[in-house]
PDB file of N, CA, C and O in Angstrom:
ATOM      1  N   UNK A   1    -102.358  64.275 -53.784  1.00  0.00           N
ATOM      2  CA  UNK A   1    -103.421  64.483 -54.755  1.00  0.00           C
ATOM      3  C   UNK A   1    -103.991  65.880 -54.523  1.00  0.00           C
ATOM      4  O   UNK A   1    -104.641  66.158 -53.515  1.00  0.00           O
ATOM      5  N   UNK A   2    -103.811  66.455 -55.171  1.00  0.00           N
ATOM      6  CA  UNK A   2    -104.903  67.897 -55.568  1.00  0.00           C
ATOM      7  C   UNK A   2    -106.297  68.153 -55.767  1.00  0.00           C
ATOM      8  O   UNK A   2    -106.865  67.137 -56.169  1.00  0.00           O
ATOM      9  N   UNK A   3    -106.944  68.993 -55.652  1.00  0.00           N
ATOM     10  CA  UNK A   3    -108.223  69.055 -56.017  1.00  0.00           C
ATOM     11  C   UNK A   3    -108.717  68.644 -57.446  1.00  0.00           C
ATOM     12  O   UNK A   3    -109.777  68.136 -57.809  1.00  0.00           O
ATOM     13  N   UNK A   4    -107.382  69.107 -58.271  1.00  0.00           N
ATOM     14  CA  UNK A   4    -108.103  68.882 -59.910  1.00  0.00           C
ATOM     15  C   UNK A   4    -108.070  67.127 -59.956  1.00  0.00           C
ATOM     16  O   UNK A   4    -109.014  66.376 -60.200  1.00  0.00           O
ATOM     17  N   UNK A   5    -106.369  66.705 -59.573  1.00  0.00           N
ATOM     18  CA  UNK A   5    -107.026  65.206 -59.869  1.00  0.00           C
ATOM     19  C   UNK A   5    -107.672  64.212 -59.421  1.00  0.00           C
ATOM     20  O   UNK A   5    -107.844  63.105 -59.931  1.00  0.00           O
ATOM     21  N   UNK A   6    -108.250  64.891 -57.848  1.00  0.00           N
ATOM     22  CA  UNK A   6    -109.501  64.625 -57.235  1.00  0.00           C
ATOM     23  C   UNK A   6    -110.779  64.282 -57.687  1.00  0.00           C
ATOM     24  O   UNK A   6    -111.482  63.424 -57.152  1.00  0.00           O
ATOM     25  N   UNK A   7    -111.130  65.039 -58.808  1.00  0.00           N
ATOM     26  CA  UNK A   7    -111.823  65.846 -60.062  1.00  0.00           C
ATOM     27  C   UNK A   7    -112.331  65.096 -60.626  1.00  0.00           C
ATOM     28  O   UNK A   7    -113.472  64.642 -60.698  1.00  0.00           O
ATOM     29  N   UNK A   8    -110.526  64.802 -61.495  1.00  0.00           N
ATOM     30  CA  UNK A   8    -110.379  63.692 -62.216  1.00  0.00           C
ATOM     31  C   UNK A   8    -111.087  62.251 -61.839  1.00  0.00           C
ATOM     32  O   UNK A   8    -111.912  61.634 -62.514  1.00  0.00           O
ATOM     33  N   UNK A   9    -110.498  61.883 -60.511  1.00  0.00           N
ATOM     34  CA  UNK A   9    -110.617  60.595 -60.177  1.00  0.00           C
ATOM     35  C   UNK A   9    -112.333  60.181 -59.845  1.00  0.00           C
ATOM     36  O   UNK A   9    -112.867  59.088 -60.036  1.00  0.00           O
ATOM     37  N   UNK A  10    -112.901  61.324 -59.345  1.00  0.00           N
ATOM     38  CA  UNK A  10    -114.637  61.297 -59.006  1.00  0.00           C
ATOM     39  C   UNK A  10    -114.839  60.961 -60.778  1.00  0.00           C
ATOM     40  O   UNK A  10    -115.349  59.886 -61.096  1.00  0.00           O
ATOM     41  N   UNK A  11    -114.467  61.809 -61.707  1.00  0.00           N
ATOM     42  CA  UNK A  11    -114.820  61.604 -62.888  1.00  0.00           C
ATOM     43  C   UNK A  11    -114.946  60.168 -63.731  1.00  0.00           C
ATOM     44  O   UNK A  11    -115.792  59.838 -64.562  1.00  0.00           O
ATOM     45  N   UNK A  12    -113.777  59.423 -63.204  1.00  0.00           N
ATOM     46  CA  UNK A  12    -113.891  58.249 -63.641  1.00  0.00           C
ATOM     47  C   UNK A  12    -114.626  57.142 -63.315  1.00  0.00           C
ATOM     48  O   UNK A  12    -115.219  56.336 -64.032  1.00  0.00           O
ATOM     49  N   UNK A  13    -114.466  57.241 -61.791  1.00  0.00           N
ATOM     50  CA  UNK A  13    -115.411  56.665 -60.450  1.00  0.00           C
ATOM     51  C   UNK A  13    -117.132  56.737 -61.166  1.00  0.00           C
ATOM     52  O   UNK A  13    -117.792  55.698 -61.216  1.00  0.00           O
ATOM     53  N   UNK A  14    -117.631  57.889 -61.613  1.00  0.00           N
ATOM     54  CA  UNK A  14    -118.765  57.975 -61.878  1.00  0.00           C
ATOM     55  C   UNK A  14    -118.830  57.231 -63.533  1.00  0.00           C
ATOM     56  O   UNK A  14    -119.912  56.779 -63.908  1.00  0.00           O
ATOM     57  N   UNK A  15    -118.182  57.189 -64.020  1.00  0.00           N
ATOM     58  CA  UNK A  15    -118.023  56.723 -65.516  1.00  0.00           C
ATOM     59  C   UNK A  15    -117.982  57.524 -66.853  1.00  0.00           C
ATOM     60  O   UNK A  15    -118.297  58.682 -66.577  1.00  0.00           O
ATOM     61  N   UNK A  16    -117.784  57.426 -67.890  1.00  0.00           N
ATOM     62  CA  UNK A  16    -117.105  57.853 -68.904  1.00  0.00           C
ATOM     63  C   UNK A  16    -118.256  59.299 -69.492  1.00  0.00           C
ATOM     64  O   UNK A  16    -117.910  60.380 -69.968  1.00  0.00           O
ATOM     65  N   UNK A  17    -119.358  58.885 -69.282  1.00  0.00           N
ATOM     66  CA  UNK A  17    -120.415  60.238 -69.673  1.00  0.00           C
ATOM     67  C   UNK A  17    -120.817  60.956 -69.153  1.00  0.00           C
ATOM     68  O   UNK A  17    -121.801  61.642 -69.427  1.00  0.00           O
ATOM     69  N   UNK A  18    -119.472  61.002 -67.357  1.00  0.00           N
ATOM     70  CA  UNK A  18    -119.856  62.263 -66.527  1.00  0.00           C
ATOM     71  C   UNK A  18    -118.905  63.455 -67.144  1.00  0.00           C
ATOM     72  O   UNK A  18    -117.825  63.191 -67.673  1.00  0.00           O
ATOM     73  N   UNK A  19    -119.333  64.580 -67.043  1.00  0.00           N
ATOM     74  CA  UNK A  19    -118.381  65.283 -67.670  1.00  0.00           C
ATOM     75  C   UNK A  19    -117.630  65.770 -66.445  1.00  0.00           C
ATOM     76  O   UNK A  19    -118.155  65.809 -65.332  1.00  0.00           O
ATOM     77  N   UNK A  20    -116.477  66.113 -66.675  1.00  0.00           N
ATOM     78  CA  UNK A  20    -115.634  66.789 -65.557  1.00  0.00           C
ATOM     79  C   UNK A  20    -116.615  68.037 -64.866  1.00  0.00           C
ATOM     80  O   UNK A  20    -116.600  68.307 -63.665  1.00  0.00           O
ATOM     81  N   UNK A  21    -117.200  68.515 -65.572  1.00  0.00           N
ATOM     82  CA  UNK A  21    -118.255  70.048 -64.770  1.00  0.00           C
ATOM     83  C   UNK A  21    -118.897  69.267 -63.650  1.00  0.00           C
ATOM     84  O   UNK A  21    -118.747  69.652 -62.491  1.00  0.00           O
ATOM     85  N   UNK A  22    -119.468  68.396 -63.880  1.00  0.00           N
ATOM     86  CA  UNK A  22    -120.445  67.523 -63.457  1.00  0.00           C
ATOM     87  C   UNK A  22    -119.470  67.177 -61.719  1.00  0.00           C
ATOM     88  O   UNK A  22    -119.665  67.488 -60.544  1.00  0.00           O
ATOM     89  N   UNK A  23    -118.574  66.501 -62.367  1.00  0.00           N
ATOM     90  CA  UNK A  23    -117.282  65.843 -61.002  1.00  0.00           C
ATOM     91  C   UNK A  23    -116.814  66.799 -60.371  1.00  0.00           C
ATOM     92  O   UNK A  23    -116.724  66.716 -59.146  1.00  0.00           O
ATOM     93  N   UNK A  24    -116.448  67.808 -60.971  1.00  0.00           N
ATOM     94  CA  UNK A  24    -116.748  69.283 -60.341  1.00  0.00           C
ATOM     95  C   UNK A  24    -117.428  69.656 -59.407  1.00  0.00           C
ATOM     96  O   UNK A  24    -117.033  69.719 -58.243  1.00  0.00           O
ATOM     97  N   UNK A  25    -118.711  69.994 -59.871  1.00  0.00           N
ATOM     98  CA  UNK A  25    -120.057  70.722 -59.261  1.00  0.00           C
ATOM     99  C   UNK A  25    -120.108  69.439 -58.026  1.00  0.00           C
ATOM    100  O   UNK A  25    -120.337  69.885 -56.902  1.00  0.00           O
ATOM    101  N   UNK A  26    -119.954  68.166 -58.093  1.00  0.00           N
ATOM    102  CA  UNK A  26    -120.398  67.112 -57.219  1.00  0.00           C
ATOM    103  C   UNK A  26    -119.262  67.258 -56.190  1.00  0.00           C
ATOM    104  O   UNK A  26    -119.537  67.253 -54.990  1.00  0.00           O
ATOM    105  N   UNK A  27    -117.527  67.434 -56.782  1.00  0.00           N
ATOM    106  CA  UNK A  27    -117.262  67.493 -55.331  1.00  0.00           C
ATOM    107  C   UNK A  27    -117.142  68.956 -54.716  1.00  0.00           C
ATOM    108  O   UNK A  27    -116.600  69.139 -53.626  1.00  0.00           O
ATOM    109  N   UNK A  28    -117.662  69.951 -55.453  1.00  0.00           N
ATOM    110  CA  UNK A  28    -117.710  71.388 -54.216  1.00  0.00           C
ATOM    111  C   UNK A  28    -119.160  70.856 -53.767  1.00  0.00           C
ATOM    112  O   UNK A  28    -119.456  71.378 -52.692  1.00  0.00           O
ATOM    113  N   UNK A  29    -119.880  70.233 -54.107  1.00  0.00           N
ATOM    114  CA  UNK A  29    -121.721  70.413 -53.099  1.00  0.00           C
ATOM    115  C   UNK A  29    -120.942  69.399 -52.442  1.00  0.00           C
ATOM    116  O   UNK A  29    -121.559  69.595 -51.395  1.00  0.00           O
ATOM    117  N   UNK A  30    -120.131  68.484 -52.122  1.00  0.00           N
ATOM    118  CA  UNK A  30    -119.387  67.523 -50.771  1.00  0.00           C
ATOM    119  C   UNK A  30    -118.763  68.361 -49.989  1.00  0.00           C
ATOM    120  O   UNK A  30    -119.092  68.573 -48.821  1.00  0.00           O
ATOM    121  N   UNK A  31    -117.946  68.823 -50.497  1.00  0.00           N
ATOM    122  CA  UNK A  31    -117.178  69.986 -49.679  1.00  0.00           C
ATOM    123  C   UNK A  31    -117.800  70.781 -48.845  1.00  0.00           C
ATOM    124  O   UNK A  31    -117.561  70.842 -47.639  1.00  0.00           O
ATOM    125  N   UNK A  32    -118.745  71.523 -49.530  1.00  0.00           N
ATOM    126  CA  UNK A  32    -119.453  72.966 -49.310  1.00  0.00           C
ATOM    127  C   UNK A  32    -120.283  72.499 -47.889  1.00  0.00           C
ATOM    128  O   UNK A  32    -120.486  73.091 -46.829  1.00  0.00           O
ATOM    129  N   UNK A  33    -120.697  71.018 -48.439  1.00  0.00           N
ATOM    130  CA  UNK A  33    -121.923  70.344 -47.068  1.00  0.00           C
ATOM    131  C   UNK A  33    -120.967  69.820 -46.116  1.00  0.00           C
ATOM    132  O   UNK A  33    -121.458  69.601 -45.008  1.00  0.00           O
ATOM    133  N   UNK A  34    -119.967  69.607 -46.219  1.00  0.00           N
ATOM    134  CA  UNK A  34    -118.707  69.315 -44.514  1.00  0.00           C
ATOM    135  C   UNK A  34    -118.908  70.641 -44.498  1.00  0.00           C
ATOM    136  O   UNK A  34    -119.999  71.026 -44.076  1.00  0.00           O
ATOM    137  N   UNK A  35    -117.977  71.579 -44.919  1.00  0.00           N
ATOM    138  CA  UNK A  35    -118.142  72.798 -44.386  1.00  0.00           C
ATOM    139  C   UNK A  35    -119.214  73.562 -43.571  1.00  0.00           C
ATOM    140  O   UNK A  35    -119.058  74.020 -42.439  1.00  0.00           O
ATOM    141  N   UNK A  36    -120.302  73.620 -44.319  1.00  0.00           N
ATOM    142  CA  UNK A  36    -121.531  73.786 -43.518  1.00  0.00           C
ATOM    143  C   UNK A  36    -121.475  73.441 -42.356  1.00  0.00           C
ATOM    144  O   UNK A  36    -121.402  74.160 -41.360  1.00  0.00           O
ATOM    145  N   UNK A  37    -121.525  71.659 -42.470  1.00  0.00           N
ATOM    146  CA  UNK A  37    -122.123  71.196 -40.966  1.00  0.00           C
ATOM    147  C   UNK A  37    -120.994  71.280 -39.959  1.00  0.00           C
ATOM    148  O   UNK A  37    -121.426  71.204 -38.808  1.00  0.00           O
ATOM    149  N   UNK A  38    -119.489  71.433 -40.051  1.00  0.00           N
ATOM    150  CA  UNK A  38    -118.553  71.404 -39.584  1.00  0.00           C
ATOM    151  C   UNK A  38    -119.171  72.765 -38.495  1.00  0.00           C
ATOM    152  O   UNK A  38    -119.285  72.506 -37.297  1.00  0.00           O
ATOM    153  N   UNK A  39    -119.483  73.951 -38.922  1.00  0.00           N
ATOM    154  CA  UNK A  39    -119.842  75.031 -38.469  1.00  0.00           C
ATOM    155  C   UNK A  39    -120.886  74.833 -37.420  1.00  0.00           C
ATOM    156  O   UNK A  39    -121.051  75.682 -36.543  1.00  0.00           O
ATOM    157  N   UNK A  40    -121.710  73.563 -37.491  1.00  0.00           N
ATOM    158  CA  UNK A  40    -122.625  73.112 -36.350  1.00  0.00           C
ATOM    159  C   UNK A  40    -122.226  72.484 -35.523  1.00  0.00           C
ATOM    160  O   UNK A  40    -122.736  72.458 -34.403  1.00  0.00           O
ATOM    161  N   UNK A  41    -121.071  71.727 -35.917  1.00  0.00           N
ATOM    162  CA  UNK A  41    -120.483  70.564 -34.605  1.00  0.00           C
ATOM    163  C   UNK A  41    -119.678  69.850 -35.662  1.00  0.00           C
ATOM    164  O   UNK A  41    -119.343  70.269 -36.770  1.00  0.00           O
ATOM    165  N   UNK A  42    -119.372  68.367 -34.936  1.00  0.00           N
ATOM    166  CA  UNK A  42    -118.859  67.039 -35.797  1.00  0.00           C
ATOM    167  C   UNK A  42    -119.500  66.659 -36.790  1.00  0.00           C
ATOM    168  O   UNK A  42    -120.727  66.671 -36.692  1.00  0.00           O
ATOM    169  N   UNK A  43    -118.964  66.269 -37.877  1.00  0.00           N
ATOM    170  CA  UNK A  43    -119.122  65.924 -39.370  1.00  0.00           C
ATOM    171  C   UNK A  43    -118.852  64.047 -39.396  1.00  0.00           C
ATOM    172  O   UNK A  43    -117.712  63.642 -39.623  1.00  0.00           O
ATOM    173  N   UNK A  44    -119.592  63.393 -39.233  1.00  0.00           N
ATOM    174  CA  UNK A  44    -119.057  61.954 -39.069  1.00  0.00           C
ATOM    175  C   UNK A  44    -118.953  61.081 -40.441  1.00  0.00           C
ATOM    176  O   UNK A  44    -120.008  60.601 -40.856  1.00  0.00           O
ATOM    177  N   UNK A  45    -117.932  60.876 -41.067  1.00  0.00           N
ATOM    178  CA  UNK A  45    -119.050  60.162 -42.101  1.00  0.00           C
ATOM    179  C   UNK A  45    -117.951  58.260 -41.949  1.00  0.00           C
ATOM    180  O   UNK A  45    -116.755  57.984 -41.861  1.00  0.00           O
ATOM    181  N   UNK A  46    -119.113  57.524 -41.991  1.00  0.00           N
ATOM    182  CA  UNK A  46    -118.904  56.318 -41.394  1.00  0.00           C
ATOM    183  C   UNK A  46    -117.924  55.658 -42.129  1.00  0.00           C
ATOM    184  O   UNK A  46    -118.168  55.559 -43.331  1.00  0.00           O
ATOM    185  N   UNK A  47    -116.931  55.204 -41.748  1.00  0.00           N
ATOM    186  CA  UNK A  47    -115.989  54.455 -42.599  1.00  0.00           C
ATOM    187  C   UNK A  47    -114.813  55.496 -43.516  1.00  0.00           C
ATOM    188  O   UNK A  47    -113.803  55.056 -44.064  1.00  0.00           O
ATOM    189  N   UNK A  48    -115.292  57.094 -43.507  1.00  0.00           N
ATOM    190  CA  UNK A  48    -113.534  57.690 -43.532  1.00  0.00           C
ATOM    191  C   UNK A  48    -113.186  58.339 -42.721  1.00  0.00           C
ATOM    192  O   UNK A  48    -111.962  58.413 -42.829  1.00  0.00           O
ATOM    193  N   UNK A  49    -113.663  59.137 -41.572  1.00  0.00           N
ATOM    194  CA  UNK A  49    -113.729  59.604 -40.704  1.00  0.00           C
ATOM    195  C   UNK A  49    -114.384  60.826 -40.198  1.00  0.00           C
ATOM    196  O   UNK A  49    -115.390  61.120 -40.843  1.00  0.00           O
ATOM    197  N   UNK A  50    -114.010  61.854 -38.938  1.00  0.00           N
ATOM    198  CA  UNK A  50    -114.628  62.903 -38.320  1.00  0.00           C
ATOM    199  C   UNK A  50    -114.317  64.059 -38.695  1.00  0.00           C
ATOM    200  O   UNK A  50    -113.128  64.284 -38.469  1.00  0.00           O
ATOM    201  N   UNK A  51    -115.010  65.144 -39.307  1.00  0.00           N
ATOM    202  CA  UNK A  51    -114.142  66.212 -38.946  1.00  0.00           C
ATOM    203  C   UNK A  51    -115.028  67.363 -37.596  1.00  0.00           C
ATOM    204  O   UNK A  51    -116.116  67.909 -37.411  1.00  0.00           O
ATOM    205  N   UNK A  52    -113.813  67.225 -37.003  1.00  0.00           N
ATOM    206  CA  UNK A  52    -114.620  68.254 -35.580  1.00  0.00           C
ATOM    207  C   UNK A  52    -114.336  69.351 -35.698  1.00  0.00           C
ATOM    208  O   UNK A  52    -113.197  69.621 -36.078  1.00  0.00           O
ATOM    209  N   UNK A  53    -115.300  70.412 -35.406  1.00  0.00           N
ATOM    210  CA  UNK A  53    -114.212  71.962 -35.125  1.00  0.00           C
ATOM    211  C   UNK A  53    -113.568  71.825 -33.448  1.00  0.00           C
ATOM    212  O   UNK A  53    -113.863  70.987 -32.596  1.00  0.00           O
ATOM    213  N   UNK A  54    -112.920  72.596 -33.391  1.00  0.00           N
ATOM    214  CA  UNK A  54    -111.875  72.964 -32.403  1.00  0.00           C
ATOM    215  C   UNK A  54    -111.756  74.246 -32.172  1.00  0.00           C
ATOM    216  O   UNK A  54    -111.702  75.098 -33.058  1.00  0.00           O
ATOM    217  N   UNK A  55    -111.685  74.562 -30.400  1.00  0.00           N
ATOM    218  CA  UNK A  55    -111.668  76.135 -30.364  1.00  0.00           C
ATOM    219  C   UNK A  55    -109.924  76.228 -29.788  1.00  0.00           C
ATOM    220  O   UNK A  55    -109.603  75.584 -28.789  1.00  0.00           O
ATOM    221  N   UNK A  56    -109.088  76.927 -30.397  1.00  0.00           N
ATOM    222  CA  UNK A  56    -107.701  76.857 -29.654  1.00  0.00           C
ATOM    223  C   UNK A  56    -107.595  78.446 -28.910  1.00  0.00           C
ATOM    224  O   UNK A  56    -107.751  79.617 -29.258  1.00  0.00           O
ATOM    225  N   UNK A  57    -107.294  77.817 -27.886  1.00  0.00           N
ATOM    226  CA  UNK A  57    -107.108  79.130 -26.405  1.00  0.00           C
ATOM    227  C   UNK A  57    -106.420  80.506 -27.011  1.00  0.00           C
ATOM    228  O   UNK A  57    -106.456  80.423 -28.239  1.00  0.00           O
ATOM    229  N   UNK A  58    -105.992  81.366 -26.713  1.00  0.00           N
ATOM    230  CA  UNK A  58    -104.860  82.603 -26.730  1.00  0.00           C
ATOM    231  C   UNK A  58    -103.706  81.776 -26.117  1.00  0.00           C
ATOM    232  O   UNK A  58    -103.795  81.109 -25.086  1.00  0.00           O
ATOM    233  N   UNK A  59    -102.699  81.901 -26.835  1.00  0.00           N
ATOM    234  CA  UNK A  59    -101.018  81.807 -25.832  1.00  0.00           C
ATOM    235  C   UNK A  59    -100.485  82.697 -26.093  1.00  0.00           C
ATOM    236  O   UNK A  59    -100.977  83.816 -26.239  1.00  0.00           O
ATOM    237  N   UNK A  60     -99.211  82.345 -26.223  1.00  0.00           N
ATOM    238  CA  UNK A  60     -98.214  83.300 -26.196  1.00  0.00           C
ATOM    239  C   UNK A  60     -97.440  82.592 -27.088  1.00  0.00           C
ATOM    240  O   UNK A  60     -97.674  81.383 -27.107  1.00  0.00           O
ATOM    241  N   UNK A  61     -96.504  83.037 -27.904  1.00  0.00           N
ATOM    242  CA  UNK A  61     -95.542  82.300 -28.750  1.00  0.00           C
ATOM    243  C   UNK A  61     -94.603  83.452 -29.296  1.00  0.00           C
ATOM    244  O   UNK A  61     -94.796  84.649 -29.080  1.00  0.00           O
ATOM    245  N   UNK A  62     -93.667  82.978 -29.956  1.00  0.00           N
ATOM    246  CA  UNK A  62     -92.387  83.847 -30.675  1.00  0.00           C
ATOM    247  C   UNK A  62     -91.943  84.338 -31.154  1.00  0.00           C
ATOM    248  O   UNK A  62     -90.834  83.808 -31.097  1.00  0.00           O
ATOM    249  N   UNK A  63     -91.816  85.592 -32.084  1.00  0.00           N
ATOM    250  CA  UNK A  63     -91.459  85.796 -33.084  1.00  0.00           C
ATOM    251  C   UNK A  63     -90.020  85.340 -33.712  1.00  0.00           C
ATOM    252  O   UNK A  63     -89.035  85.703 -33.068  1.00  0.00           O
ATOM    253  N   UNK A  64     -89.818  84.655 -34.788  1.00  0.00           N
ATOM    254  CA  UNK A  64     -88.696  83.468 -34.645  1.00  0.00           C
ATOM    255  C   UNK A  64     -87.384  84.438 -35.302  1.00  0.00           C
ATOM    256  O   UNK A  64     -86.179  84.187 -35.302  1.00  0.00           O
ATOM    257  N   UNK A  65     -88.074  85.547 -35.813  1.00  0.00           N
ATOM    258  CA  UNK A  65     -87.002  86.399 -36.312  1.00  0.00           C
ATOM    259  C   UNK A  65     -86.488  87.722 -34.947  1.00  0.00           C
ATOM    260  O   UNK A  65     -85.349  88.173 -34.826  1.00  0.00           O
ATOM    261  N   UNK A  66     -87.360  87.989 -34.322  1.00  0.00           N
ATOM    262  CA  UNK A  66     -86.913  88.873 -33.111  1.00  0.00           C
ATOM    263  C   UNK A  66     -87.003  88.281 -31.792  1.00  0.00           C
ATOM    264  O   UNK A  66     -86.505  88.887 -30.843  1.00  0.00           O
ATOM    265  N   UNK A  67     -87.476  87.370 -31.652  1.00  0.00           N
ATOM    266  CA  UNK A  67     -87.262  86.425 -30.418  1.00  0.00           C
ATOM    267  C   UNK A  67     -88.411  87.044 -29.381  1.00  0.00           C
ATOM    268  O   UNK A  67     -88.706  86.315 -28.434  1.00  0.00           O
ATOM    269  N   UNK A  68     -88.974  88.124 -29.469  1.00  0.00           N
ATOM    270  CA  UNK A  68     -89.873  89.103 -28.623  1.00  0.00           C
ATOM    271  C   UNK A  68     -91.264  88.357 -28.446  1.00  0.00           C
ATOM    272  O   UNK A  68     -91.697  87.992 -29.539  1.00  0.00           O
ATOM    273  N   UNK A  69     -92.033  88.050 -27.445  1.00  0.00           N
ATOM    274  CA  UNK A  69     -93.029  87.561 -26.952  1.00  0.00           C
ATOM    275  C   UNK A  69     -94.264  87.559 -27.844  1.00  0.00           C
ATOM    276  O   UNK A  69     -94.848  87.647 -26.763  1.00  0.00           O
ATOM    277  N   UNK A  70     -95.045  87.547 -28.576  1.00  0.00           N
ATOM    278  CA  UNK A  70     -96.202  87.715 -29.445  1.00  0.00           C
ATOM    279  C   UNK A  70     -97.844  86.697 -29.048  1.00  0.00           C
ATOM    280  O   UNK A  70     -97.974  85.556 -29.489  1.00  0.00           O
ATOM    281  N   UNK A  71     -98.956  87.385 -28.165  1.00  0.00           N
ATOM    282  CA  UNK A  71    -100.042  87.355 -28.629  1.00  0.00           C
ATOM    283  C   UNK A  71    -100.936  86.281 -29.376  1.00  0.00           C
ATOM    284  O   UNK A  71    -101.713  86.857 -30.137  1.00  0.00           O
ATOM    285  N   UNK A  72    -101.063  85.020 -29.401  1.00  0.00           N
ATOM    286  CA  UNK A  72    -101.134  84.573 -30.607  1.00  0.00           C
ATOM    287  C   UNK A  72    -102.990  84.523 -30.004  1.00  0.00           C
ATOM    288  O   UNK A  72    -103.253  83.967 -28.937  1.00  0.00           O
ATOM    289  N   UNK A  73    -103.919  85.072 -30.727  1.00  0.00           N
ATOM    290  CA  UNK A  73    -105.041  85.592 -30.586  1.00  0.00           C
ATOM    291  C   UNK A  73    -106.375  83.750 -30.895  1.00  0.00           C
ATOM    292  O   UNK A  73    -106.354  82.983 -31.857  1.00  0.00           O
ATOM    293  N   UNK A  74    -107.336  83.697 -29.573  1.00  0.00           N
ATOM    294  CA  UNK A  74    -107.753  82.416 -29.567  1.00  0.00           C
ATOM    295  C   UNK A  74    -108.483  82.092 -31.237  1.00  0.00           C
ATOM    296  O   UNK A  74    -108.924  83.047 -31.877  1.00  0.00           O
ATOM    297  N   UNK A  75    -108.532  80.810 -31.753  1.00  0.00           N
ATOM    298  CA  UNK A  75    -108.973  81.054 -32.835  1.00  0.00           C
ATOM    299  C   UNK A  75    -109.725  79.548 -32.881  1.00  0.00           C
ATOM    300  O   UNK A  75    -109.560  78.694 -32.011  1.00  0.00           O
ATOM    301  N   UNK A  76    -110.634  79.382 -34.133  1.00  0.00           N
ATOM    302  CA  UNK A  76    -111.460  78.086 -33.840  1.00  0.00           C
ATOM    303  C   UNK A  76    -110.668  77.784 -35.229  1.00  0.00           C
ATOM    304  O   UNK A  76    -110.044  78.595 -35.914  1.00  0.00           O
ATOM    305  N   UNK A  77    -110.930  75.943 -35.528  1.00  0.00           N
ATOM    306  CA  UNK A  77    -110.197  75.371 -36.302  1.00  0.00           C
ATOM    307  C   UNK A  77    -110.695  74.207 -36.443  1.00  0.00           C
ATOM    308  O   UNK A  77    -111.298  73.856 -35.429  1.00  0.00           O
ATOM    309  N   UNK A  78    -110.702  73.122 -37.638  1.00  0.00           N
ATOM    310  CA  UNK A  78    -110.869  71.569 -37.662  1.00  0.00           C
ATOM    311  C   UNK A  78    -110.012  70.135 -37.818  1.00  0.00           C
ATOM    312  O   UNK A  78    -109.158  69.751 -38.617  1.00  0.00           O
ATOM    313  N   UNK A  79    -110.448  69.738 -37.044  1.00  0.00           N
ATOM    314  CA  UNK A  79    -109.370  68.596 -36.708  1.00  0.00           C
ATOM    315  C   UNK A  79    -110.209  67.778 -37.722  1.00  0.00           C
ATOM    316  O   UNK A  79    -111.353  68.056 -38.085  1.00  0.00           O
ATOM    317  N   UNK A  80    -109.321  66.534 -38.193  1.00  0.00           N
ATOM    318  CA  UNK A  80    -110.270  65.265 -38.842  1.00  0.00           C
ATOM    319  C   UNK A  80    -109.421  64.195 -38.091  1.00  0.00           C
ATOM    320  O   UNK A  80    -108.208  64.134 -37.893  1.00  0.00           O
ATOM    321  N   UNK A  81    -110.391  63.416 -37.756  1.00  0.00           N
ATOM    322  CA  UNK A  81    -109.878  62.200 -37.073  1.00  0.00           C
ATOM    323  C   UNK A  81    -110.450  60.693 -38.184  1.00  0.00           C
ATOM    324  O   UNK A  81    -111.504  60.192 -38.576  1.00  0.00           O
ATOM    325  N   UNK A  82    -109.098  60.493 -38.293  1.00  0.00           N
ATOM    326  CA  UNK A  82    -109.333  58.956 -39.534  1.00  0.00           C
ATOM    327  C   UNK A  82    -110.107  58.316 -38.751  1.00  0.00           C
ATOM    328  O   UNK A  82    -110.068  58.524 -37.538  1.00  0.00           O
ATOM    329  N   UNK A  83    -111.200  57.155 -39.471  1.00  0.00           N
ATOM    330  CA  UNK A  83    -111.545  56.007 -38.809  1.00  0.00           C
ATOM    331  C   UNK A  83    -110.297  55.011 -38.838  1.00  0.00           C
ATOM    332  O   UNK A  83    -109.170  55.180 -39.304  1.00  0.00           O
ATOM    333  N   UNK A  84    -110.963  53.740 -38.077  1.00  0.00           N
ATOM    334  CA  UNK A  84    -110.376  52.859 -38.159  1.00  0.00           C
ATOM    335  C   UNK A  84    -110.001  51.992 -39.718  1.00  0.00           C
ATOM    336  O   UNK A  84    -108.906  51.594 -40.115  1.00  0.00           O
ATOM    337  N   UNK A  85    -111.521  51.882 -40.455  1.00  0.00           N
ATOM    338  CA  UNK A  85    -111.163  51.733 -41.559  1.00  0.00           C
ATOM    339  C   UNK A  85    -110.426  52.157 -42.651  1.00  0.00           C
ATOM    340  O   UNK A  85    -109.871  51.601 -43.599  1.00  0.00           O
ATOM    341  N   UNK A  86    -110.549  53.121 -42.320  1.00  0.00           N
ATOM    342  CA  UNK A  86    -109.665  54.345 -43.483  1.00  0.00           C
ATOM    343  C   UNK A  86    -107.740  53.837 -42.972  1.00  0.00           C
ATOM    344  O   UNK A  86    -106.940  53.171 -43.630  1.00  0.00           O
ATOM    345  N   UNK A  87    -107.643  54.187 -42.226  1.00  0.00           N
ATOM    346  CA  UNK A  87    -106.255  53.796 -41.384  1.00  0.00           C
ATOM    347  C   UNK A  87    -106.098  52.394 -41.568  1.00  0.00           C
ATOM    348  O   UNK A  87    -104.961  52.051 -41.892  1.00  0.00           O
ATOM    349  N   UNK A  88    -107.263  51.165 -41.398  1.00  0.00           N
ATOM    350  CA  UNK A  88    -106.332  50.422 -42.085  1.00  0.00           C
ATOM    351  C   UNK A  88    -106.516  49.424 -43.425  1.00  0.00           C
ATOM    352  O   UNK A  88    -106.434  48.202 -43.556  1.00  0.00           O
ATOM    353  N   UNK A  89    -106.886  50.839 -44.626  1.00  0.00           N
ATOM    354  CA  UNK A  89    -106.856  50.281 -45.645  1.00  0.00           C
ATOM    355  C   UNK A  89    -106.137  50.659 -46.160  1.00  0.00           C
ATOM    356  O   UNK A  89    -106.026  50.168 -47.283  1.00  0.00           O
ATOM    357  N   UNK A  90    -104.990  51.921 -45.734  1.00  0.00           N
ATOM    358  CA  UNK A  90    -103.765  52.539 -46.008  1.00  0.00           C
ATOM    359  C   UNK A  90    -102.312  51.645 -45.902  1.00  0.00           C
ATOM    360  O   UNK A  90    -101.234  52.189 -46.143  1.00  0.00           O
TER     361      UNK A  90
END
């Protein structure tokens, strides 16, 4: 699923006289607010799951076309960890 029929599907979820702008605007202010708080710590939301940031170290790794050693520079990142529920309503 994509963002648009994401969109879509909030659109219907809310009912027939939301307009798509509307399902829109509602899921970037969801988005925009993980994002935010992701930037403070863990994002919990009860029953689909976590998203944490993550700081990953400096290594070293490959260049797969010259085989020569490469740098790979430490960088931060987010993990999401499913709940239990989410996992097993799949």
């Amino acid at each position: 699923m994509n963002k648009a029929q994401l969109i879509d599907s909030v659109q219907e979820i809310l009912g027939g006289d939301t307009s798509k702008r509307a399902a829109s605007d509602a899921l970037d202010a969801v988005l925009n607010a993980i994002t935010k708080g992701v930037k403070q710590g863990p994002v919990q939301l009860i029953g689909f799951g976590t998203f944490k940031p993550v700081d990953r170290k400096a290594r070293m790794g490959r260049n797969p076309k010259t085989k020569e050693p490469v740098e790979i520079k430490a960088s931060r990142t987010v993990r999401f960890v499913a709940s239990s529920a989410l996992k097993s309503s799949i």
